[in-house]
N, C-alpha and C positions, 0 to 999 in steps of 0.2 A: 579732473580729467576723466574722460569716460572711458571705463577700459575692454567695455565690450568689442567682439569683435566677431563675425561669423565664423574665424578661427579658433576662438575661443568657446565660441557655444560649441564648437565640433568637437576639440577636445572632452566639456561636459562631458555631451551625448557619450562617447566613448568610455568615459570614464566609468560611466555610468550603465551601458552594457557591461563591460567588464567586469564591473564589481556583481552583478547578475547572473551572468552566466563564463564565468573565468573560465571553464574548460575549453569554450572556444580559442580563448586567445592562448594559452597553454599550449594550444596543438598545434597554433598557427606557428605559436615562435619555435615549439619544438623541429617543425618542419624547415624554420626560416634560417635555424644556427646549424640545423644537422648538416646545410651546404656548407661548412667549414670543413666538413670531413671530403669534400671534393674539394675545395680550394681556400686560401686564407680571404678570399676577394671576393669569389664568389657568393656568399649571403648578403653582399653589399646590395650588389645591381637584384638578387631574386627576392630582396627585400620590399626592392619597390613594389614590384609587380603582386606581391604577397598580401600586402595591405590594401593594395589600389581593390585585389578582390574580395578582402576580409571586409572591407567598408561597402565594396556592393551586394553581399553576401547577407552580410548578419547586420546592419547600421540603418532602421529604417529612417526615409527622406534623404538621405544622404548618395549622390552619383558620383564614384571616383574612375579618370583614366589616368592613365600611366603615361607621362607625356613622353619617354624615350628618351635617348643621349641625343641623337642628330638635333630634333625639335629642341631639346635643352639646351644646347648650345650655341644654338641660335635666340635664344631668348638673352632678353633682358634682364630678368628674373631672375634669382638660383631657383629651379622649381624640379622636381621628379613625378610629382603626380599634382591634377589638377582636379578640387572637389568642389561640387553644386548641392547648396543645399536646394532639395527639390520645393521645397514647403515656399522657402521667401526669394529664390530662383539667384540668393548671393554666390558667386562663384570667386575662390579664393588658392594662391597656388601652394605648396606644401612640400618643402624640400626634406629628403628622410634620409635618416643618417642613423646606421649602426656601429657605433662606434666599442671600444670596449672601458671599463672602470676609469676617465680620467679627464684629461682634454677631451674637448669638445670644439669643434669648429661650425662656429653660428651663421658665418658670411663670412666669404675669400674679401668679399671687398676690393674686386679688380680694378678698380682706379685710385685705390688708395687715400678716398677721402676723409674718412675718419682720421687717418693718422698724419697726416697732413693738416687738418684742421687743428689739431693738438699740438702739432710741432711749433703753428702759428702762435699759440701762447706762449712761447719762448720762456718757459719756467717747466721745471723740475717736479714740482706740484701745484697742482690745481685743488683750494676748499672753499675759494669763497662762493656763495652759495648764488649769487648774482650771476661769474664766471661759468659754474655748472650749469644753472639754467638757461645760460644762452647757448652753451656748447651741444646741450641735446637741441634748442633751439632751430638750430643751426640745420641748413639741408644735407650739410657733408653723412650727418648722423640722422637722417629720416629714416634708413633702412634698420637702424635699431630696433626700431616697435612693429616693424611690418613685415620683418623675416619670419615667415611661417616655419619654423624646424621640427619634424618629429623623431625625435632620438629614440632606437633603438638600445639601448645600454647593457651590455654584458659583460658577466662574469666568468671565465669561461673554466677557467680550473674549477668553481662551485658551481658548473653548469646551471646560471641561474640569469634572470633579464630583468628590467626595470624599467619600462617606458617612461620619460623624464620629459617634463616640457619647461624649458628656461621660460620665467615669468620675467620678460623684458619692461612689462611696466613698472614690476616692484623696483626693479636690480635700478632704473631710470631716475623713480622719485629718491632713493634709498642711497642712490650715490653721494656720499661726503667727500670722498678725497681721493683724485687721480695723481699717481705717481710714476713716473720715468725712472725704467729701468734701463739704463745704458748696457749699451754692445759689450761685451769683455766678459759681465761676470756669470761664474759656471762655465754653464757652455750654453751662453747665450754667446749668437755669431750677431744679432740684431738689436737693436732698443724696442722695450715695450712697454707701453702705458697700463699700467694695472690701477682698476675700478675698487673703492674700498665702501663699507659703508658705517655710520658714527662710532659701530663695536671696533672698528679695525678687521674686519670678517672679507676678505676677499669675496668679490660679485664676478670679475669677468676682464677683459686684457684685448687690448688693440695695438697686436701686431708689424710691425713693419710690414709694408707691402709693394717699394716700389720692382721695377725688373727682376733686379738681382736675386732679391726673395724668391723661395719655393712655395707651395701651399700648403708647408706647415710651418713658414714664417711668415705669414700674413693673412691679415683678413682681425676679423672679429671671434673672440675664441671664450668659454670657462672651463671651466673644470669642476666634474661632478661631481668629486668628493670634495676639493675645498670649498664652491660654492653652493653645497645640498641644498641651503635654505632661500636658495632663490629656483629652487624646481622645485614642479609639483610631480608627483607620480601618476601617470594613468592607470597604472595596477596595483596603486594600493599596496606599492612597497618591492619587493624583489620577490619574482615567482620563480620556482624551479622549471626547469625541462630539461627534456632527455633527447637524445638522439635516436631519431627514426631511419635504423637501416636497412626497412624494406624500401623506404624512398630512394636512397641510394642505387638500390638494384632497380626502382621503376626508371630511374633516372637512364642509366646506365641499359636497359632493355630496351628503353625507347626510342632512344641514341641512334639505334641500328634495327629498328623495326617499324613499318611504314605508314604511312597515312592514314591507311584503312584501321589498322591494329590499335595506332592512337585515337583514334575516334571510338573505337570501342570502348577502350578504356577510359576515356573520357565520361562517356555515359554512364559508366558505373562507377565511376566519382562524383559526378552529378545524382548521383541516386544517393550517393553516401552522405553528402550535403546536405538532402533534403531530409536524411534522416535524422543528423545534427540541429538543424533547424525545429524540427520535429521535437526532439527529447526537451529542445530547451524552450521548446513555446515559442520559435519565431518564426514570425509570416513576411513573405516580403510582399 
């Protein structure tokens, strides 16, 4: 199976500035968590937009916009930003999610086909290896390998981040044994199919998702401390940051100070850029 993908070379490239020049991404995410100190919600939605610029900023060949809620929801896709690589003109969507240390939700999975397609095997467990590979097989589960997700990951008491990207190809070839977890126990309200691989090592869980469910009882989900070894890191492990609260007051100034004044200051953020760009050797 060939597991290249335009999404996948993007991650590289990134990985690979990163590991280069890590102050930049350092400052971006310090900037991206400090909106937690305006709201618990808020670094979610300024996260898109943070990246969409950090990748036309400092990422050469690569053009990201920021595709908005209205246009997302009108899509098909789960998508937040949309990237072209400029070099082979591939264009690929990229849903981004900052989540904190744990669950992780890879796809809502609004029709419920994944787990639907699994109930159809009317068994409790699925290993035999024939069974598996017809069930990735299968269209219900095509969105498995082609959900673009970039997880934001934080720790927020160790004020620290982890950009994580689930390797859907591994967790796919790697799956030994799907188990049905029925409604009742704990404070599970739903049943869910949990993904194992031949250690017994949890990979990832398919949710209940007809009506009734909310969208954190449904869809496609892991979890980034039990299944670490099916992510990679884009930064080379967990980086610190801090909270930038003169951002807060630019925030908070801007709020109520007008077009003209924001355009000012705009330019002298754009000067600051270009000095960043400057110390670390990049040219766009």
């Amino acid at each position: 199976m060939n597991n290249f993908s335009p999404y996948k070379d993007f991650t590289e490239r990134m990985r690979l500035l990163v590991s280069k020049h890590p102050t930049l991404i350092t400052t971006t995410l310090s900037n991206i968590f400090t909106m937690r100190l305006i709201g618990n919600k808020t670094h979610g939605d300024l996260a898109e937009i943070a990246i969409t610029e950090f990748i036309n900023q400092y990422m050469y060949d690569f053009r990201s916009v920021h595709v908005g809620k209205d246009l997302y929801r009108a899509k098909s896709q789960e998508e937040d930003i949309t990237i072209t690589n400029e070099m082979t003109k591939a264009e690929f969507p990229v849903s981004l999610k900052a989540y904190g240390d744990g669950p992780l939700q890879l796809s809502t999975d609004k029709t419920s086909s994944m787990f639907q397609r699994l109930q159809r095997e009317g068994r409790e467990e699925i290993t035999a290896a024939n069974k598996l590979k017809a069930l990735f097989a299968d269209p219900a589960f095509s969105a498995f390998t082609t959900i673009n997700v970039l997880p934001l990951i934080y720790d927020e008491k160790k004020q620290r981040c982890n950009i994580l990207v689930f390797d859907s190809m591994r967790a796919r070839s790697e799956t030994a044994r799907i188990t049905l977890k029925p409604a009742g126990q704990g404070k599970r309200k739903y049943p869910v199919y949990r993904f194992y691989d031949s250690d017994g090592d949890y990979i990832c869980e398919v949710r209940y998702g007809a009506v009734a469910a909310n969208a954190l009882q449904r869809g496609l989900w892991t979890h980034t401390k039990n299944g670490l070894k099916y992510f990679d890191s884009i930064t080379g492990g967990w980086i610190d940051y801090s909270h930038n609260k003169v951002l807060v007051a630019l925030f908070s100034h801007a709020l109520v100070s007008s077009e003209a004044g924001h355009a000012s200051a705009l330019e002298k953020i754009k000067e600051d850029i270009a000095l960043l760009k400057q110390r670390s050797g990049i040219e766009k």
